[in-house]
C-alpha positions in Angstrom: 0.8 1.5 -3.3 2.2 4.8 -4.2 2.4 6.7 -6.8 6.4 7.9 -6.7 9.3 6.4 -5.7 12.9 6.9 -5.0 15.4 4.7 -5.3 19.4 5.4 -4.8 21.1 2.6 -6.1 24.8 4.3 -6.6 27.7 2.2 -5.3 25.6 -1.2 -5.8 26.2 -3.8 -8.3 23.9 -3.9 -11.0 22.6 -7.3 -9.7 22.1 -5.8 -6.8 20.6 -2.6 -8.1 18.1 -4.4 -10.5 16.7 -6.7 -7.6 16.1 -3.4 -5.4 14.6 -1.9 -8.4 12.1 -4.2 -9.0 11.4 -4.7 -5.6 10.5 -1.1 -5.5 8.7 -1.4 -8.7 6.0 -3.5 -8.0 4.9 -0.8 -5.1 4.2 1.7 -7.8 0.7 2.3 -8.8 -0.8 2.3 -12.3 0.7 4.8 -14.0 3.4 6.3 -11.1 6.8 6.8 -11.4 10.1 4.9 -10.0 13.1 7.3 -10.0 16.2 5.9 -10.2 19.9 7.5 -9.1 22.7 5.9 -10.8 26.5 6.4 -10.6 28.0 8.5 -13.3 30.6 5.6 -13.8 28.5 2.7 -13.6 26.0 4.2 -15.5 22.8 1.6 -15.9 20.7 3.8 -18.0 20.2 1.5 -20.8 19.9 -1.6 -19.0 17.3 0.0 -16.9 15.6 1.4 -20.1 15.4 -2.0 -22.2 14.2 -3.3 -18.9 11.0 -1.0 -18.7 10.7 -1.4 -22.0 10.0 -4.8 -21.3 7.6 -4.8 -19.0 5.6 -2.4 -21.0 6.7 1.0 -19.3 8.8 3.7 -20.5 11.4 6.0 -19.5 9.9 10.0 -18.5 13.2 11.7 -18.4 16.5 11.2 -17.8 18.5 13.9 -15.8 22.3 13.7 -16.1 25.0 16.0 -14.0 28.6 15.6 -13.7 27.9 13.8 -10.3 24.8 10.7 -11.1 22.2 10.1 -13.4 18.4 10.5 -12.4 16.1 8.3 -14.8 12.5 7.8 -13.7 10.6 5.1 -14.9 6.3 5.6 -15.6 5.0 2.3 -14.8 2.2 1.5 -17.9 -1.3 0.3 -17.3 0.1 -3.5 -19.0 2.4 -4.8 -16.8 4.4 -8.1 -17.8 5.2 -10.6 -14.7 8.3 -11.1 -14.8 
């Protein structure tokens, strides 16, 4: 398990994109971090955000340019199955 991770998910679908995600998500450690890149024009941010708020994480930061969005995601110590 590791502690960060990068995911890219611009140009996908946001099915597509959430099923990468939390693929992804369950390799993250305790209390590590899953940073996400989104399109600028699909921008998942707050589906992504009520999604880690359900599974008892929250959102670190969110970093937005003219060109994507970078939101990382601290995986919490309680972790709902989904």
């Amino acid at each position: 398990m590791e502690m960060f991770r990068t995911l890219d998910i611009r140009g996908l679908s946001f099915f597509k994109a959430f099923q990468l995600a939390s693929d992804e998500f369950r390799r993250i450690k305790k209390n590590g971090i899953l940073e996400l890149i989104v399109d600028k024009k699909k921008n998942f941010t707050e589906d992504f955000s009520k999604w880690a708020k359900s599974q008892g994480c929250k959102i670190s930061d969110i970093e937005d340019d003219h060109r994507m969005v970078r939101l990382f995601i601290r995986k919490g110590s309680r972790v709902v199955k989904a």
